[in-house]
C-alpha positions as MATLAB code, in Angstrom:
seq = 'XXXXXXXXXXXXXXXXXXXXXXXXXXXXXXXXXXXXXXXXXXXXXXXXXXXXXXXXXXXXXXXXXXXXXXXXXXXXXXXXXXXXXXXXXXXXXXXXXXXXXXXXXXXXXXXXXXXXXXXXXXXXXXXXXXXXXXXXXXXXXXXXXXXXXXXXXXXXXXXXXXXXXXXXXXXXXXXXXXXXXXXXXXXXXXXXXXXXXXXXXXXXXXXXXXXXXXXXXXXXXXXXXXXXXXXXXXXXXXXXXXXXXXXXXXXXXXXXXXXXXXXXXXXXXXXXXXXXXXXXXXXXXXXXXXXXXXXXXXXXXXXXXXXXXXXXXXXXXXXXXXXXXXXXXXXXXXXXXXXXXXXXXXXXXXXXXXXXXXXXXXXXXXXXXXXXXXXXXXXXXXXXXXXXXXXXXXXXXXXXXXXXXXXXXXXXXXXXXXXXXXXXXXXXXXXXXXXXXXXXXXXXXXXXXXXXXXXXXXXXXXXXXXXXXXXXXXXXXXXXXXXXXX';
ca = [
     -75.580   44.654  -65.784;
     -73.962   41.203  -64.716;
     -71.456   41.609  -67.479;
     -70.402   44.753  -66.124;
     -69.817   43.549  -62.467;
     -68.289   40.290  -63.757;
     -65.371   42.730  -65.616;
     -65.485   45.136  -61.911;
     -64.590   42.332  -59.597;
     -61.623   40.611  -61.774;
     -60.337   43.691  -62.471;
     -60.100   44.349  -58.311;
     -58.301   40.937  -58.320;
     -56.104   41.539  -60.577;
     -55.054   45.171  -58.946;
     -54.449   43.310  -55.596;
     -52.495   40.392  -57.571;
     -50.215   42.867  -59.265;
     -49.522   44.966  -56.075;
     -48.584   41.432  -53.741;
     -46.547   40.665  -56.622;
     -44.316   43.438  -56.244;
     -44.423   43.673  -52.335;
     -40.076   43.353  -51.036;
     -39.682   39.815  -49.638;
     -37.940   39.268  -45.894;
     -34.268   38.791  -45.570;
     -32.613   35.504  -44.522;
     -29.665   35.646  -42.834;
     -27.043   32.944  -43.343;
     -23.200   31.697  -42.988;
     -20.312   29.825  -43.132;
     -16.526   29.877  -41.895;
     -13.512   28.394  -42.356;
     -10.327   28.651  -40.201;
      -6.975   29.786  -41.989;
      -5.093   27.323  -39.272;
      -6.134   25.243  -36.603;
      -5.037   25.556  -33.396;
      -3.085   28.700  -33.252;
      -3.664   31.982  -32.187;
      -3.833   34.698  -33.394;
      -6.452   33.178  -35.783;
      -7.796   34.033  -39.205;
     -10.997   33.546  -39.871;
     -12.732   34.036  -43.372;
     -16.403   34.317  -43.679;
     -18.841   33.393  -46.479;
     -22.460   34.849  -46.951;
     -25.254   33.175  -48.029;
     -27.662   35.675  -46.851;
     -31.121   35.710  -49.288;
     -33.147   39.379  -50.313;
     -30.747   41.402  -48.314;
     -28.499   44.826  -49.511;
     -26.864   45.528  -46.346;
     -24.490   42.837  -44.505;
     -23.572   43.624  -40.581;
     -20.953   41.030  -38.752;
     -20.505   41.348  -35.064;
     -17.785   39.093  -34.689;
     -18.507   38.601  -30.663;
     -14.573   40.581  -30.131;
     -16.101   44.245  -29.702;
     -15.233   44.541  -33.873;
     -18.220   45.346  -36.260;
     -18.101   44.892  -40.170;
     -19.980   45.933  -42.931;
     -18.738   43.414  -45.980;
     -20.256   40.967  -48.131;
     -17.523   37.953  -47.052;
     -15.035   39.577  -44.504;
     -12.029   37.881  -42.994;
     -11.915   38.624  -39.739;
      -8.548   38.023  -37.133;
      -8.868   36.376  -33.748;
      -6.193   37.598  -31.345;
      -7.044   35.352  -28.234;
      -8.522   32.107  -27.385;
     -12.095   32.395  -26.460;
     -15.529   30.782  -27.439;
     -17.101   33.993  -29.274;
     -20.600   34.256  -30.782;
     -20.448   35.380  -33.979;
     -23.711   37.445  -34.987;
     -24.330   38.187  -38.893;
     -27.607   40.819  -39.496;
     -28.915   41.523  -43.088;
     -30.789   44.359  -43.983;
     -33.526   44.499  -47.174;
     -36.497   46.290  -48.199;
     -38.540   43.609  -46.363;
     -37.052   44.023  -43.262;
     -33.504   42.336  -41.258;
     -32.488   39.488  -39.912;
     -30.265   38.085  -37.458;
     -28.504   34.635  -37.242;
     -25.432   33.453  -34.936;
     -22.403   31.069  -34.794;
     -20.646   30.043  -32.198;
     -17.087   30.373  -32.766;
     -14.016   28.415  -30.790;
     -10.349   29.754  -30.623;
      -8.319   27.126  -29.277;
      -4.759   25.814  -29.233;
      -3.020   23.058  -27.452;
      -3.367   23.701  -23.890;
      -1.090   24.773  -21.708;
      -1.438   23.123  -18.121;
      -0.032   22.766  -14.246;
      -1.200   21.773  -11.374;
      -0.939   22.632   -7.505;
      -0.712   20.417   -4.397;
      -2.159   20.340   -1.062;
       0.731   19.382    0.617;
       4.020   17.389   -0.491;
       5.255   15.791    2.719;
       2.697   13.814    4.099;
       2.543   10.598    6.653;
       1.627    7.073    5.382;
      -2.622    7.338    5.134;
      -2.850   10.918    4.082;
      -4.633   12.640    1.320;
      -3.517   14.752   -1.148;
      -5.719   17.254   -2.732;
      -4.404   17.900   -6.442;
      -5.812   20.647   -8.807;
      -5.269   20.806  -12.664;
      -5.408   24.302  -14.285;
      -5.251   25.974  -17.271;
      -3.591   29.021  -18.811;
      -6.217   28.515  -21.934;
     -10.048   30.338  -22.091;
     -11.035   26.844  -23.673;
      -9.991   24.430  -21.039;
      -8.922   20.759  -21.710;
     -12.034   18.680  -22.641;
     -10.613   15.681  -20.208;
      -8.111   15.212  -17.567;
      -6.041   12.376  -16.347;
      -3.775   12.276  -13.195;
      -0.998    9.576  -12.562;
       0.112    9.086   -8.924;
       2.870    6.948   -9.198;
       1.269    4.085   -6.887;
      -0.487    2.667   -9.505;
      -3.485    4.647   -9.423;
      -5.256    7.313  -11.584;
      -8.157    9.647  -11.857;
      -9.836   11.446  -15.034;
     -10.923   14.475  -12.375;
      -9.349   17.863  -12.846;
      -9.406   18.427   -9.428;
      -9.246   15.020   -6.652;
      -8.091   13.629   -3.496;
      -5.958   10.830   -3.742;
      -4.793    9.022   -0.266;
      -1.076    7.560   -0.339;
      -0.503    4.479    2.216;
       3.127    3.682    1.944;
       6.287    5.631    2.807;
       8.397    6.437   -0.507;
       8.537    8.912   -3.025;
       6.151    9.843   -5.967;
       6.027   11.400   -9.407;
       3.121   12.392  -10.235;
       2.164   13.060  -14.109;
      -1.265   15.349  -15.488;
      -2.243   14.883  -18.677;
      -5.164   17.170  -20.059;
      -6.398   16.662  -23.946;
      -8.766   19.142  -25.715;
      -9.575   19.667  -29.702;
      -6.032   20.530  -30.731;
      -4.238   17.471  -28.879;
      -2.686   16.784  -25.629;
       0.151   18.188  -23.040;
       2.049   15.728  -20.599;
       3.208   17.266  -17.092;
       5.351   15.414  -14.904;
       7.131   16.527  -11.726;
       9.970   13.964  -10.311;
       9.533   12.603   -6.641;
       6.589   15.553   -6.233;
       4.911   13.851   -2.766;
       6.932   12.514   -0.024;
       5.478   10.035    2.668;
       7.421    9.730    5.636;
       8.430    6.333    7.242;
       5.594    4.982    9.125;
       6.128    5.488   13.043;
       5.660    2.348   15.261;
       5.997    1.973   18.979;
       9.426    0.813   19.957;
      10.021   -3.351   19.987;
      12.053   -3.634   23.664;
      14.822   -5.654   23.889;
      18.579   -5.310   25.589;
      21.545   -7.491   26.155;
      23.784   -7.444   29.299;
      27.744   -8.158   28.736;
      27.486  -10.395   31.813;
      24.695  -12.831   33.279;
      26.647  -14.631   35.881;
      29.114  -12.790   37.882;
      30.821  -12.846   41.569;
      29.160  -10.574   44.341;
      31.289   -7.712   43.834;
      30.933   -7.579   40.134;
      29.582   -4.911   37.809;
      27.440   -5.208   34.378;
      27.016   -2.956   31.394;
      23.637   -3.017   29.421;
      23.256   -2.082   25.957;
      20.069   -1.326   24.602;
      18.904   -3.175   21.232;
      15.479   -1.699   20.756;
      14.012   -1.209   17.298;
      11.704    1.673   15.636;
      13.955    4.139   17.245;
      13.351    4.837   20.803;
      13.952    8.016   22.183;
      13.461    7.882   25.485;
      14.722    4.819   28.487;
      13.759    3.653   31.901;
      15.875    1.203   33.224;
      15.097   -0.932   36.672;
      18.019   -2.991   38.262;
      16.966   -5.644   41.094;
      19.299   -6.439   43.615;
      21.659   -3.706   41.375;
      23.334   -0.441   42.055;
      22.260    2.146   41.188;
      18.781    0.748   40.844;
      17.619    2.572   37.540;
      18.717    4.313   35.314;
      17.296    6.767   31.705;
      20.056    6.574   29.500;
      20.438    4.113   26.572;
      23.209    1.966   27.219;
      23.800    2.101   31.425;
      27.063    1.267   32.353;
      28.599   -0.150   35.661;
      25.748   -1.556   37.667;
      26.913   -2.888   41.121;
      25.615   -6.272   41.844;
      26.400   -6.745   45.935;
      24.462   -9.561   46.899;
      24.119  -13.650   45.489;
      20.956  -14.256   43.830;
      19.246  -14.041   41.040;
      17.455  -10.974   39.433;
      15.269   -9.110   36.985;
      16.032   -6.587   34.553;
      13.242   -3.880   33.322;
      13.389   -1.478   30.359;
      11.055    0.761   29.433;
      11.540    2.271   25.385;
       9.585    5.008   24.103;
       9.028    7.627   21.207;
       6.319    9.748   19.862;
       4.055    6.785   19.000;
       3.952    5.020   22.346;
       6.169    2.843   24.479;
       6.931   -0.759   25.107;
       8.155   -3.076   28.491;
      10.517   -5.847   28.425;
      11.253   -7.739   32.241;
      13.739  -10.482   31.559;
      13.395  -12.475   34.717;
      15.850  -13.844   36.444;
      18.625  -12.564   34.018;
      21.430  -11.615   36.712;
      23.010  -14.706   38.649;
      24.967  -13.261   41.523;
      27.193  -16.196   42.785;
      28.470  -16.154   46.250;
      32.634  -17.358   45.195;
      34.015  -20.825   46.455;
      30.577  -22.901   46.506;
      29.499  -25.329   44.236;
      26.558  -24.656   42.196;
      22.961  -24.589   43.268;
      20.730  -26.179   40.460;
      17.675  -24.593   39.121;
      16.173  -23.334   35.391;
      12.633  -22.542   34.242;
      10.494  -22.864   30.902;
       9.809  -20.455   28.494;
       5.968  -22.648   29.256;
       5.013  -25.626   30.861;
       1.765  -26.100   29.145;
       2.360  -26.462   25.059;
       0.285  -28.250   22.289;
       2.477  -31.178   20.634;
       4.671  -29.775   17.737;
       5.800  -26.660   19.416;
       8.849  -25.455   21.010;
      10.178  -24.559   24.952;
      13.147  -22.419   25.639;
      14.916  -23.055   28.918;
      16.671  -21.012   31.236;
      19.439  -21.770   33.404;
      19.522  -20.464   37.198;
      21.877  -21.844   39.173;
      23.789  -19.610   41.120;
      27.472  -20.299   42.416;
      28.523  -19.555   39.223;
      28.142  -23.284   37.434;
      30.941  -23.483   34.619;
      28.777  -26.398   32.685;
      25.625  -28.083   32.464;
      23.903  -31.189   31.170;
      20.251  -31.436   30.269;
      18.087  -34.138   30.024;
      14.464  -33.337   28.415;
      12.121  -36.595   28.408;
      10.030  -36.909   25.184;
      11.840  -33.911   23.405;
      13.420  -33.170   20.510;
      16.881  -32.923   21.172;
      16.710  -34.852   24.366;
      19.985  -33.777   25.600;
      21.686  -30.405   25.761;
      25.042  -28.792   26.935;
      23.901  -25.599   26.312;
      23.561  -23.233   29.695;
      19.921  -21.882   28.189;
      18.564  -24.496   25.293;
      15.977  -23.175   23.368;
      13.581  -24.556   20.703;
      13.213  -27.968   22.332;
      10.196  -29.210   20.443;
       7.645  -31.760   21.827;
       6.175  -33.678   18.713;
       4.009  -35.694   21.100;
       1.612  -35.732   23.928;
       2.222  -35.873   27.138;
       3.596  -35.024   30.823;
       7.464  -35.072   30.840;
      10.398  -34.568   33.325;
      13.460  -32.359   32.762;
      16.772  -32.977   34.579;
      19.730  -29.832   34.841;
      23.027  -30.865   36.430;
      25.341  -27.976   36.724;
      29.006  -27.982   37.766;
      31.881  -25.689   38.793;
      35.432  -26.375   40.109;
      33.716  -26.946   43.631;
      31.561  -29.965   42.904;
      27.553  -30.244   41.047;
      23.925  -30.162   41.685;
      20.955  -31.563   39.962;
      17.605  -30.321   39.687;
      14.644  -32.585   38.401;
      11.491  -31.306   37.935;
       8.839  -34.269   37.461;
       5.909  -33.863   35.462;
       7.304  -30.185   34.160;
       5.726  -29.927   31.242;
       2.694  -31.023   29.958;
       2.448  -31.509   26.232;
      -1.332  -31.487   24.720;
      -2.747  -32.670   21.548;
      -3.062  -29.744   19.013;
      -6.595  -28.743   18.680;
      -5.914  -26.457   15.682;
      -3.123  -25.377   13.537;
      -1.964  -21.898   12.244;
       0.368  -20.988    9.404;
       3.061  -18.768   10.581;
       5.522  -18.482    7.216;
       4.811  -19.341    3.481;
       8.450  -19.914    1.899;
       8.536  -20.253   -1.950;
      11.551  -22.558   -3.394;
      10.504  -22.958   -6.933;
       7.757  -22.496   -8.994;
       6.904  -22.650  -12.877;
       7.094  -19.479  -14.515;
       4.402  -19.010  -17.029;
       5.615  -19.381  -20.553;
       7.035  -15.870  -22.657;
       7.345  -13.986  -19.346;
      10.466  -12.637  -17.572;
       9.360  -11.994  -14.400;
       5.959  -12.080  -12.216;
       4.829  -10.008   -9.449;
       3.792  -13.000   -7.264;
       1.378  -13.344   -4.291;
      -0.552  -16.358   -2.447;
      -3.837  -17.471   -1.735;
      -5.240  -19.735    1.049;
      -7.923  -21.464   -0.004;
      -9.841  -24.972    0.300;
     -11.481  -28.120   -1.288;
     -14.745  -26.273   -1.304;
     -13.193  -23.040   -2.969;
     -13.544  -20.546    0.259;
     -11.230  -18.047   -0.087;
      -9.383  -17.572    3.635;
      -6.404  -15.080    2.252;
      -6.336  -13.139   -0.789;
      -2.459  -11.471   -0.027;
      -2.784   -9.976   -3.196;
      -1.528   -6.415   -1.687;
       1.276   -8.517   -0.251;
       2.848   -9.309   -3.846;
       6.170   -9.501   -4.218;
       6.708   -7.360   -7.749;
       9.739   -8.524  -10.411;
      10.120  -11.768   -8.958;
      12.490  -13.803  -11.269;
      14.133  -17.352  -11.214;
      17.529  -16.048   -9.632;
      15.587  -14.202   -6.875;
      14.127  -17.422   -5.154;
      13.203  -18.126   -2.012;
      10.186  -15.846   -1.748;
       8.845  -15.918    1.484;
       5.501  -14.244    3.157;
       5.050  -14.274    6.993;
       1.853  -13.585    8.188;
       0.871  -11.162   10.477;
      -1.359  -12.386   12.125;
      -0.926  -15.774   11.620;
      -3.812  -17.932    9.213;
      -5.665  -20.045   11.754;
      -7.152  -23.294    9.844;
     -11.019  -23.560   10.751;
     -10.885  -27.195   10.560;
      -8.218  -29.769   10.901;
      -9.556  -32.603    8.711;
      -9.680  -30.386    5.634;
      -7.667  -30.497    2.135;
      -6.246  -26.440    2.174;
      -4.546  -25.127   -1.002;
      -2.283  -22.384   -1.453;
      -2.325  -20.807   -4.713;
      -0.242  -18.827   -6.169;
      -0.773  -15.863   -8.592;
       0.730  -13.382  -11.502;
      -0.510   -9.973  -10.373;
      -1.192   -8.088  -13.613;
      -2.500   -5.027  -12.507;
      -5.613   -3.280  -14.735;
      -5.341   -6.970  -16.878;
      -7.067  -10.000  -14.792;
      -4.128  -11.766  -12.514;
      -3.172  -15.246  -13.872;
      -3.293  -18.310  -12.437;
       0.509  -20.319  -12.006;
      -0.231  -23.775   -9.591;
      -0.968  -24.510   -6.170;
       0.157  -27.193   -3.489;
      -2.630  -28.755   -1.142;
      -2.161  -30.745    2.160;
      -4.516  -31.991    4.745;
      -3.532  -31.208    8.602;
      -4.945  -33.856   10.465;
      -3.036  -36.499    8.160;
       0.815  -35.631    9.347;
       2.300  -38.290   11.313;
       3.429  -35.998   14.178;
       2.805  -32.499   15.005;
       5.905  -30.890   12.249;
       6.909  -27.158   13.274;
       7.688  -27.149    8.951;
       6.383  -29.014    6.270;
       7.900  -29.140    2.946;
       5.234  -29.362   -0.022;
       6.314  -30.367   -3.878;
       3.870  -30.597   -6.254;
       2.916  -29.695   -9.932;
       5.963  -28.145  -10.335;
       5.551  -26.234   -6.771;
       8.244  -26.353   -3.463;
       7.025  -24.511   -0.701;
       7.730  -24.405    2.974;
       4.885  -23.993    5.619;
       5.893  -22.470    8.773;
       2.985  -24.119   11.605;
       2.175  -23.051   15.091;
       0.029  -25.813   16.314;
      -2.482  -25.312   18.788;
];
C-alpha cells in the first residue's frame, strides 16, 4: 500500500512540474537610441529594441505618432523634451518602459529692457529669452561698466552718465550664442545745483557811471535774480543785466541768485561797486577774506577806497609776500603765528590816504592738518606693463586704512600722461599730527587682486613751518600734497 502512494504523490509532482514548466513568462520592455545629428532639427531618431518574451512592439514616441515595429526610426520635427514610451506585448502579459528624449539646437536668444534712458543711480531691469522649447542651461549678461550677472532675468543699477553696450550670452547642450547691442542704455549727465558766480566790467566808476554784469555760473542755470545796492534799476532776472545806474559815491553789494531743476545757489560779493565822488583824493580802506587763520594758510584782500584811487601799496606784517601793488592781493599766506598789522596807501591824481589796521589778523597755530590735492609726478611702472589704472591710499604706521580711492582710479595711465592728480572732496583730515601717514599707490586689476607699486610717507608735526604744498620723493615716488592746515 505505501508503494502505491509513494508512485501517487511523485507522479502529482511531476504533473505540476511539467505544467509550470510550460507556463508563458512576462515581457520586459527595453531600449536604446541614437541621434542621426546633433543639434538640428528636424531630427532623426533611430530606435533599437531589446525587449525580452514579447511578440508585439508599441512606440509612443511622446509627438502624438504611434508605431508598431521591431526598431523604428522615428523623425522629430521640433525642439521639445518628449517622453518616449515603448510597450511590449507577450503571452505573459505587457510591459511598459520610458525615455526621455531632448530635441535641441543652438539657441536662439534676445533680450528686452526696462528702460534705455535712465539718470545716474537707476536700475535697469533686463530679461533674456528664448525662441527654443529647451532653453539655455546658463546665462550671462555684460553691462559694459564692468559688471556681470549669470541671471536670465536681473536688475542692474548704473551710477555714471555715459553710454553702454550691453552683451547676453546664453549656452545650452549644443553650444553658445553672443548678443550684443551698441550704446543700448543711456544715463544722462548728472544734475547739480548751479555754482554762483558773476563778473562786473567795472568795479570803480564816477557817480554817473553805468556797469554791465555777466553771469559765469556753472551746471547750467536757468533761471536769475539779480539785486543792485545803491544801483538802478535795483534788480534784475535776466542773465547778463546790462546798464545799471550807479548815482551815488559809496561802496556796494552785488546779489545773484542761479537756479535750475535741482535747486539754487546765492553769491553776495560785498562791497564790489566803488562809486567815487570825481576830483577828491582817495579815501583808504580794504577788508580780509578772514582775520582769524591757522599758520600756513592764505588771506585774500580787498581794496575799498573810494575816490577812485589809481594805485596802491600794501604792506602785510609777517606775510608771505609782504608787499603788494596789486588793488585786491590774494593768497597772502601766514606761515607763522601771530597778531599782525596791514597797511593800504592808495593814490589818485588828487593826493593819497593810508589805512592801518593794527592787530588785523590773528594767525593761530594749526591744530590739525587736511589734505586738499594728491598730485602724482612720477612713479615706477611695474615691469612688462604698458599702462596701469592707478589710484591712492591713505594709510599709516600702524596700517589703518583712512582712504581706499580705489573707485577714484584713473584707468590707462601711462608715462607720457603724467601729472595725475586726485582732489579730494571732502578733504582727508589727519587724526593726529605726530603720526608717520603713507600714501600708497595701486594697479587696479579688476576681477585679478590690485598690485602693489610704492608709497611716500611724511610726518606732519615735523615740517619746519606750516607749507600750503609739500613735495615728497621717495622709492622712486614724486608727489605733491596739497594741505589746508587747521
Amino acid at each position: 500500500m505505501k508503494k502505491y502512494t509513494f508512485l501517487f504523490i511523485s507522479f502529482v509532482l511531476f504533473f505540476l512540474a511539467s505544467c509550470r514548466k510550460n507556463e508563458p513568462k512576462n515581457p520586459v520592455a527595453d531600449f536604446v537610441f541614437e541621434y542621426s545629428s546633433e543639434c538640428s532639427v528636424p531630427a532623426e531618431v533611430s530606435f533599437k529594441n531589446f525587449s525580452l518574451y514579447g511578440s508585439v512592439s508599441r512606440w509612443n514616441f511622446g509627438d502624438s505618432v504611434i508605431e508598431y515595429k521591431e526598431n523604428p526610426t522615428h523623425v522629430y520635427t521640433a525642439e521639445g523634451v518628449y517622453t518616449v514610451e515603448l510597450t511590449v506585448y507577450g503571452e505573459g502579459g505587457m510591459h511598459s518602459e520610458s525615455r526621455l528624449l531632448y530635441i535641441v539646437k543652438q539657441p536662439q536668444i534676445d533680450y528686452t529692457v526696462s528702460d534705455t534712458l535712465i539718470n545716474p543711480g537707476d536700475s535697469v531691469y533686463f530679461s533674456g529669452n528664448s525662441s527654443a522649447s529647451v532653453l539655455p542651461s546658463s546665462w550671462l549678461w555684460s553691462f559694459g561698466d564692468g559688471y556681470t550677472s549669470p541671471q536670465q532675468n536681473v536688475y542692474h543699477k548704473y551710477n555714471y552718465p555715459g553710454q553702454y553696450n550691453v552683451t547676453l550670452i546664453a549656452v545650452n547642450a549644443c553650444g553658445s550664442v553672443y548678443n550684443e547691442k551698441q550704446k543700448l542704455v543711456r544715463v544722462r549727465p548728472l544734475i547739480l545745483t548751479p555754482v554762483v558766480d558773476f563778473y562786473a566790467n567795472l568795479v570803480s566808476i564816477n557817480a554817473g557811471q553805468s556797469v554791465n554784469f555777466t553771469d559765469i555760473s556753472t551746471n547750467n542755470p536757468d533761471t536769475w535774480s539779480w539785486s543792485f545796492s545803491g544801483g538802478f534799476p535795483s534788480s534784475a532776472a535776466i542773465q547778463h543785466p546790462q546798464n545799471i545806474l550807479y548815482s551815488t559815491p559809496g561802496v556796494y553789494d552785488v546779489t545773484l541768485i542761479s537756479s535750475n531743476a535741482e535747486g539754487s545757489g546765492t553769491l553776495t560779493k560785498t562791497a564790489y561797486i566803488r562809486v567815487n565822488a570825481t576830483g577828491l583824493p582817495p579815501v583808504a580802506d580794504f577788508t580780509a577774506s578772514t582775520t582769524t587763520i591757522t599758520a600756513g594758510n592764505s588771506i585774500n584782500f580787498t581794496d575799498l577806497s573810494i575816490n577812485n584811487p589809481e594805485s596802491w601799496s600794501w604792506t602785510f606784517q609777517g606775510g608771505v609776500p609782504q608787499f603788494s601793488a596789486d588793488q585786491n592781493p590774494s593768497s597772502v599766506m601766514y606761515p607763522n603765528a601771530g597778531v599782525f598789522t596791514v597797511t593800504l596807501t592808495a593814490v589818485n591824481q588828487y593826493g593819497s590816504n593810508t589805512a592801518t589796521k593794527i592787530a588785523y589778523i590773528t594767525v593761530q597755530n594749526p591744530l590739525s592738518v587736511a589734505i586738499k590735492k594728491i598730485n602724482v609726478l612720477q612713479f615706477p611702472f611695474p615691469p612688462a606693463t604698458s599702462f596701469v589704472n592707478l589710484y591712492y591710499k591713505i594709510t599709516d604706521m600702524a596700517a589703518t586704512t583712512y582712504v581706499d580711492a580705489r573707485i577714484d582710479a584713473i584707468f590707462g595711465l601711462t608715462p607720457s600722461l603724467l601729472p595725475a592728480s586726485w582732489t579730494l572732496n571732502p578733504y582727508f583730515n589727519i587724526p593726529v599730527l605726530n603720526r608717520i601717514y603713507k600714501i600708497e599707490l595701486w594697479d587696479r586689476k579688476g576681477m585679478m587682486a590690485d598690485i602693489f607699486i610704492n608709497s611716500v610717507q611724511f610726518n606732519p608735526a615735523n615740517m619746519p613751518s606750516y607749507p600750503p604744498v609739500i613735495h615728497l620723493i621717495q622709492n622712486g615716488l614724486s608727489i605733491d600734497v596739497e594741505l589746508q592746515w587747521q
